[in-house]
C-alpha positions as CSV (number, residue, x, y, z in Angstrom):
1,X,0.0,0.0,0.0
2,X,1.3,3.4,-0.7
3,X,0.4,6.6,1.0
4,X,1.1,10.4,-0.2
5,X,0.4,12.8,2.5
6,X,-0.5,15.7,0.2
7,X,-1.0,18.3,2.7
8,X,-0.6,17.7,6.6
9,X,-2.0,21.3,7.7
10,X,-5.4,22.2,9.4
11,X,-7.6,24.4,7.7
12,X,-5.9,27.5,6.4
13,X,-2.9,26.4,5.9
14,X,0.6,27.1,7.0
15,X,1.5,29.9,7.0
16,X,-2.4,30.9,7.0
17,X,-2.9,33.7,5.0
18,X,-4.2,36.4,7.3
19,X,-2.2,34.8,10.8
20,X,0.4,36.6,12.3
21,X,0.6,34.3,15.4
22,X,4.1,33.4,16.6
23,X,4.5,30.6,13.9
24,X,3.2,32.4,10.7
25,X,5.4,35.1,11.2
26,X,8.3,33.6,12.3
27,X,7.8,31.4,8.9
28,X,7.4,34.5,6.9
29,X,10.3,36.7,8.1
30,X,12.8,33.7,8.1
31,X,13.1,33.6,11.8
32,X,11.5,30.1,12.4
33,X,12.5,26.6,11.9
34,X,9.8,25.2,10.2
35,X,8.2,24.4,6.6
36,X,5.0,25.7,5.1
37,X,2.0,23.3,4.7
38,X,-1.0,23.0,2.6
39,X,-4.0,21.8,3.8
40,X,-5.0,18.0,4.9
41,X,-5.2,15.4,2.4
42,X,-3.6,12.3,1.7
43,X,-3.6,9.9,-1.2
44,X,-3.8,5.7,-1.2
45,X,-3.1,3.5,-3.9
46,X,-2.3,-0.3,-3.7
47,X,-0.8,0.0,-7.4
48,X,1.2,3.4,-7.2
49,X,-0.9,3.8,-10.6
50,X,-4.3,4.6,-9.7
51,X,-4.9,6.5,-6.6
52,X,-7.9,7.3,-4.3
53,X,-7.9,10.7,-3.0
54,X,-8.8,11.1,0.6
55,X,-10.6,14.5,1.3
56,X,-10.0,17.3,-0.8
57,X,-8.1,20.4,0.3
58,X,-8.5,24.0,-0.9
59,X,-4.6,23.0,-2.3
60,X,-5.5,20.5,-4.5
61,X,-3.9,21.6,-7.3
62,X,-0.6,22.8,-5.9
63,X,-0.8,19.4,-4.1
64,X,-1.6,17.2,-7.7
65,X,1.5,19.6,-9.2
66,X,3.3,18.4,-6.3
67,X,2.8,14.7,-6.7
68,X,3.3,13.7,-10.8
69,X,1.8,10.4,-10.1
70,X,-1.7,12.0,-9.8
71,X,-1.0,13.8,-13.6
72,X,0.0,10.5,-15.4
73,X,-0.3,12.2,-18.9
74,X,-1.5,9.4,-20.8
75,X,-3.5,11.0,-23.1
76,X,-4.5,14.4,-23.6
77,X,-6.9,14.7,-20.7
78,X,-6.0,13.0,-18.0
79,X,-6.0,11.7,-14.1
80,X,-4.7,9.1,-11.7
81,X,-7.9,10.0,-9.0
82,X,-10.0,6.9,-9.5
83,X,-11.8,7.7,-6.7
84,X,-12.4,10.2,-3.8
85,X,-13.3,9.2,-0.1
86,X,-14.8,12.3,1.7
87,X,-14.2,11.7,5.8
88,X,-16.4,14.7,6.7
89,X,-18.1,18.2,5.0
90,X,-15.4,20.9,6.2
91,X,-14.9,23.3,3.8
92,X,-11.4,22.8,4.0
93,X,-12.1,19.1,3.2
94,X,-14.4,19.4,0.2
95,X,-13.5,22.8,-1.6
96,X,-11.0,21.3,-4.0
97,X,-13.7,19.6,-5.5
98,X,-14.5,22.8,-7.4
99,X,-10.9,22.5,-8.2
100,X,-11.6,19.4,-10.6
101,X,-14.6,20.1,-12.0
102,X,-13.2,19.9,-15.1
103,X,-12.7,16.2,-14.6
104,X,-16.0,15.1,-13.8
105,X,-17.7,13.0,-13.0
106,X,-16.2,11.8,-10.5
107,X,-17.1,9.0,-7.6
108,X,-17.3,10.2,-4.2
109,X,-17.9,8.4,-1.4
110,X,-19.1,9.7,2.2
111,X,-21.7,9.1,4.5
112,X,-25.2,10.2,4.4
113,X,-24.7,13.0,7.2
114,X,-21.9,13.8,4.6
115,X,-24.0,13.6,1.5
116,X,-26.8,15.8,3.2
117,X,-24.9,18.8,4.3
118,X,-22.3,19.0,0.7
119,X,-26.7,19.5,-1.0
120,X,-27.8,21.7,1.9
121,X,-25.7,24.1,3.5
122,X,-22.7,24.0,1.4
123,X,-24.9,22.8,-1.8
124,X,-21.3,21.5,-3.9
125,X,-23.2,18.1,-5.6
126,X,-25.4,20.4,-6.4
127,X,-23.6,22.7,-8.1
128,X,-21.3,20.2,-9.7
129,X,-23.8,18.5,-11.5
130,X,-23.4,21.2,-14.2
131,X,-20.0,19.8,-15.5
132,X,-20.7,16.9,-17.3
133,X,-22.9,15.0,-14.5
134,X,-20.8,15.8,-11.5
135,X,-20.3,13.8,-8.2
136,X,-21.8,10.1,-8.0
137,X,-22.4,9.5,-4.4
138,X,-21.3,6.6,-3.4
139,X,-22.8,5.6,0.8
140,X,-20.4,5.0,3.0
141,X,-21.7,2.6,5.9
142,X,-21.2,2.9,9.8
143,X,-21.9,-1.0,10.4
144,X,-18.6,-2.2,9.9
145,X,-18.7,-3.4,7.0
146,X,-15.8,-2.6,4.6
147,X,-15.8,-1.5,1.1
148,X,-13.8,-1.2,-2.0
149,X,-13.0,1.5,-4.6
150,X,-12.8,-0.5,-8.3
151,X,-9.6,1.0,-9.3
152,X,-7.9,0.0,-6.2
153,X,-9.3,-3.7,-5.1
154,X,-6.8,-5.0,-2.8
155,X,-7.2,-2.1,-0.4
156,X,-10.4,-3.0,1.9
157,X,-11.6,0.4,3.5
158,X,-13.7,0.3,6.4
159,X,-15.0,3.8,8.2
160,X,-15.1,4.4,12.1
161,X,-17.4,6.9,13.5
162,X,-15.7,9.5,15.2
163,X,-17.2,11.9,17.9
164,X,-16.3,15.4,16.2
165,X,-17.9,18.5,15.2
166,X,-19.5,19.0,12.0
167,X,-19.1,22.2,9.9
168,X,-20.7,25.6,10.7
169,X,-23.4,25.1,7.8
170,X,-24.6,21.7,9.2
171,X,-27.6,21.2,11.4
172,X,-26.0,18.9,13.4
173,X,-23.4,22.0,14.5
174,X,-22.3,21.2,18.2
175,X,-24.6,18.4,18.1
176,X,-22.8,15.1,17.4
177,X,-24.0,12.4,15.3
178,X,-22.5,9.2,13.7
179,X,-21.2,10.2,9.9
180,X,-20.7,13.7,10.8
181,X,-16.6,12.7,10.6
182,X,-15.3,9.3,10.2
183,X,-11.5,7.6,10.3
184,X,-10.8,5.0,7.6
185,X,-9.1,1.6,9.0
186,X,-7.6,0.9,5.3
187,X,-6.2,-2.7,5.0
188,X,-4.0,-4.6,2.5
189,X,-5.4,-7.7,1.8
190,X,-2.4,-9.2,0.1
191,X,-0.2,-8.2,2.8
192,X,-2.6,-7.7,5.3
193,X,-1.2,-4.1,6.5
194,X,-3.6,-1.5,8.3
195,X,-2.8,2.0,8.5
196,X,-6.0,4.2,10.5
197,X,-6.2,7.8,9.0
198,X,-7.8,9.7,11.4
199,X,-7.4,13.8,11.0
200,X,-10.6,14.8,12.9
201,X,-10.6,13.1,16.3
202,X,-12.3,14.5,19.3
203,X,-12.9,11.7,21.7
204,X,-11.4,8.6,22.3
205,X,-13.8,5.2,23.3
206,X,-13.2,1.9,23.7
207,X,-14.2,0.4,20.3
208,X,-11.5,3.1,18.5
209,X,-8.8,1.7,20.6
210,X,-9.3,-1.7,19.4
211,X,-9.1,-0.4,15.6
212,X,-6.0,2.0,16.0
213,X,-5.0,-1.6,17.9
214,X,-4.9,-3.5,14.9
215,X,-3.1,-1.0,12.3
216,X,0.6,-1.1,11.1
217,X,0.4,2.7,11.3
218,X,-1.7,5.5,13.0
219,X,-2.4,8.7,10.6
220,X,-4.1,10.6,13.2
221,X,-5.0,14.3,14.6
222,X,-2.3,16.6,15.2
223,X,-4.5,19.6,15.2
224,X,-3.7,21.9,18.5
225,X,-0.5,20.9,21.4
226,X,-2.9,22.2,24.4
227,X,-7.1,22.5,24.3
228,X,-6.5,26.7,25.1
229,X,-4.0,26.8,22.0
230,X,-6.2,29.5,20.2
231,X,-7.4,31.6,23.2
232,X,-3.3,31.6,24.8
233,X,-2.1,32.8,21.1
234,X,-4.8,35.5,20.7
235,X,-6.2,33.8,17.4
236,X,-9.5,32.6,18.3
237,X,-12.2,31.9,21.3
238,X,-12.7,28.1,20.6
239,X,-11.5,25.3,22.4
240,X,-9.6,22.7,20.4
241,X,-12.3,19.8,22.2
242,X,-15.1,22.6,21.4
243,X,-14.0,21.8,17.2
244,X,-13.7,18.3,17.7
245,X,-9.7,18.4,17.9
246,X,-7.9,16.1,20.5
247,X,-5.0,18.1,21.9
248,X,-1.7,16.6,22.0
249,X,-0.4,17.7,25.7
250,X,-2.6,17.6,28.9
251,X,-4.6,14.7,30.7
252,X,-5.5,12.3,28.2
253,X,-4.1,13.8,25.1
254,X,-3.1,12.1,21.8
255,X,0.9,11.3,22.9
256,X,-0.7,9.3,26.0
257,X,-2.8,7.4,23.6
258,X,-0.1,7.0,21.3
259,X,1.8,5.7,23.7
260,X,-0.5,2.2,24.1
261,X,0.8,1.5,20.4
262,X,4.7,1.2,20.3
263,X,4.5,-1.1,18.0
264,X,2.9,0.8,15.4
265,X,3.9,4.0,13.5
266,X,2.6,7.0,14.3
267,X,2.2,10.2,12.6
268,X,0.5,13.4,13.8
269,X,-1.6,15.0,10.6
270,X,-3.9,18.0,10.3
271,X,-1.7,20.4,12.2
272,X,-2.7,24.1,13.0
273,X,-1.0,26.7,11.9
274,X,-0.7,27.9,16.0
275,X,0.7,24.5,17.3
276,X,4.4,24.6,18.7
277,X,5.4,21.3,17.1
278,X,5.8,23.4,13.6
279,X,9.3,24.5,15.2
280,X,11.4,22.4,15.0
281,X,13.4,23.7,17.2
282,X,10.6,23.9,20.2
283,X,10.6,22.1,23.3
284,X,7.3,20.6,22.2
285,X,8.6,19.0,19.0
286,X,11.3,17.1,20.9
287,X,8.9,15.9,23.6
288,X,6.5,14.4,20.5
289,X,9.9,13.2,18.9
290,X,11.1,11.6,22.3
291,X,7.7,10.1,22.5
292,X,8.9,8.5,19.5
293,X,6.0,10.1,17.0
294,X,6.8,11.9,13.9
295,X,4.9,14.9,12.4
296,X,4.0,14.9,8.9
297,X,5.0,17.0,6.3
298,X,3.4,17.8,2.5
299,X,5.5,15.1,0.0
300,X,5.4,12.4,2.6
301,X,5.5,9.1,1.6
302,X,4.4,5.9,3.4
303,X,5.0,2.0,2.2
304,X,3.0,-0.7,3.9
């Protein structure tokens, strides 16, 4: 199995456009140790040929220039995305579909909570359906069950409900419900390798232990370093638990639930432009180093 992390930031990017918190403009005047980000999305493949996009960022197209393997140029129009896999309806998940319009139509798979608020609030089946036919929705089921994209059949993909927040536009807006954000446990079946992708995690409950249990490697939130992250650098009001973000210091934090899987890989992704671990040189980047967890970085590559 082959993974491209395509962009490892949280929404807005890195540096964010209009941020001039300690990290953005330490990137900008030179000052800090670090490496601009675009914004979350990774790609799988079980070929290296035909890929399945995961999400789709506001940056897909710097990210597709970024990554040749996704512009195979085997004819005069052309892709390697046989498929995307939607994991929630954040804008900064689902805008980059208006980014590749011209390629439609295209099979997208998400849940129904998915699937109702991309032709409600943020309408963009709706309005995609103008370029030749636009998004097939493909259901994504909660019951366990696993499912397959054609163009890639040995990777088996099953989605975890996660307990996160779902966009501003939805309904269900600080009122959780299962399909508002999933994970994907993505297997190998010739090889039988797991990783879990997981960039939106809020909570942690029994039955996701046993899942991140079982995978090779753990792709998983890397959002804020403390719950207060916005409010202590002046950049926002919210909570990182309030936006459905699992903080990486503090009691029960992501490096202590890291730490029940030593056996697996682990890799923080979806990282604000605010958190700490962006300097490389920071106190808190050696602490999630020494815990023995790596932070991704756009151009990543990952073999299972």
């Amino acid at each position: 199995m082959y993974i491209q992390v395509l962009g490892s930031a949280a929404g807005g990017g890195f540096p964010q456009w209009n941020c001039n918190c300690h990290n953005c403009h330490g990137l900008r005047k030179g000052t800090l140790n670090a490496v601009p980000r675009t914004q979350s999305s990774i790609a799988i493949s079980d070929d290296g040929v035909n890929w399945i996009l995961c999400n789709a960022s506001p940056d897909i197209r710097s990210q597709l220039e970024a990554f040749p393997a996704l512009q195979s140029a085997r004819q005069a129009r052309d892709t390697a995305i046989a498929g995307i896999i939607l994991l929630d309806s954040q804008i900064d998940h689902v805008t980059g579909l208006l980014t590749l319009r011209e390629g439609c139509p295209h099979d997208v798979w998400c849940t129904d909570m998915v699937h109702q608020d991309l032709t409600s609030g943020f309408p963009i089946f709706n309005m995609l359906a103008h370029w030749n036919g636009g998004l097939n929705h493909k259901l994504i089921s909660l019951d366990g069950s696993a499912f397959t994209v054609p163009a890639c059949p040995a990777l088996s993909i099953t989605a975890v409900a996660l307990r996160s927040n779902a966009p501003p536009y939805s309904p269900r807006r600080d009122d959780p419900h299962p399909g508002n954000n999933i994970g994907l446990l993505i297997e190998d079946t010739r090889s039988g390798k797991k990783v879990f992708y997981a960039p939106g995690l809020g909570e942690m409950d029994d039955n996701l232990r046993r899942i991140m249990a079982s995978a090779d490697c753990l792709l998983v939130d890397g959002t804020v370093w403390r719950d207060d992250e916005m409010q202590v650098y002046g950049v926002g009001s919210k909570l990182g638990s309030e936006m459905g973000h699992l903080a990486q210091s503090g009691p029960g934090c992501m490096l202590e639930v890291l730490a029940d899987y030593p056996n697996a890989r682990r890799i923080l992704i979806h990282i604000n432009n605010t958190n700490p671990i962006l300097n490389e040189d920071s106190d808190e980047r050696a602490q999630v180093h020494a815990a023995g967890v790596e932070v991704s970085y756009d151009g990543m590559s990952i073999q299972l």
